[in-house]
N, C-alpha and C positions, 0 to 999 in steps of 0.2 A: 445348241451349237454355239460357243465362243469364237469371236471374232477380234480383230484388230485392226482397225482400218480397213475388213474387207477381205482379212487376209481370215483363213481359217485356224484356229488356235489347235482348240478340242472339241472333243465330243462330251458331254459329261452326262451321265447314268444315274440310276436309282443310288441314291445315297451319300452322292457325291453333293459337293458346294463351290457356289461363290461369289464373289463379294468382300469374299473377309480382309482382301487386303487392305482395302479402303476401310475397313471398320477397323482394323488393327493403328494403322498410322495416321487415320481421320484425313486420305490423302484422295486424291479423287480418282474415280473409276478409269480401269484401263483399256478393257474390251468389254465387246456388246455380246450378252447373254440371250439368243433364241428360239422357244422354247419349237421343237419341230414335231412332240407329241403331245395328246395330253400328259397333264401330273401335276402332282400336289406340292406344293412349297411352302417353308416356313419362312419367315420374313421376319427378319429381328431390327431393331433400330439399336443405334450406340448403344445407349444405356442396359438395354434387353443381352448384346451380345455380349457387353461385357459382364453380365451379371452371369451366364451361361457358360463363359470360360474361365473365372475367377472363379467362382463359388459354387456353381447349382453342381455343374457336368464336371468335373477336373479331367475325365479321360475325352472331353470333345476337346481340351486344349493340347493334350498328347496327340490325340491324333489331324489336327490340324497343322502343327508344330513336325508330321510325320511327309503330311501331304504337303506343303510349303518346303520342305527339305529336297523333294523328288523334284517337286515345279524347277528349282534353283539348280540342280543336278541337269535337268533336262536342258533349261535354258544354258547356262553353263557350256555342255556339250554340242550344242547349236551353234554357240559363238566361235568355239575351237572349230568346228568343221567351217568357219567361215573365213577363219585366221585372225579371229580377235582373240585381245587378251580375254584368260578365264576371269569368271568372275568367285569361284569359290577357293581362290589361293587368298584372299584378304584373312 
């Protein structure tokens, strides 16, 4: 379960990630990831995931680049329903 101050973000499932923002722009983490069953994790450090999105996997950078699109879509239309400016007219 992802969190944000408390607040509840997502749920996130088999197959699913995250993290990556922080390893993308080296910025620091934004919400708390807990895990509410068991499961398996892969754990990459900077150097690991950039080696993973650059070179090893080129379709884990598409579809990162896929799932980062939606997040920004979804956040996007949160703000609209809130009566803030969008953020995807930039």
């Amino acid at each position: 379960e992802a969190t944000i101050d408390g607040t509840h973000i997502a749920s996130l499932g088999a197959g699913q990630f995250f993290g990556e923002l922080a390893l993308l722009d080296r910025g620091p983490r934004v919400a708390t990831v807990v895990a509410s069953s068991s499961m398996l994790l892969l754990v990459l450090s900077g150097r690991e995931f950039d080696e993973l999105i650059g070179k090893a996997i080129p379709s884990v950078s598409r579809r990162m680049l896929m799932v980062l699109g939606r997040r920004l879509r979804e956040a996007d239309e949160q703000l609209a329903d809130r009566g803030s400016p969008r953020l995807t007219g930039l």
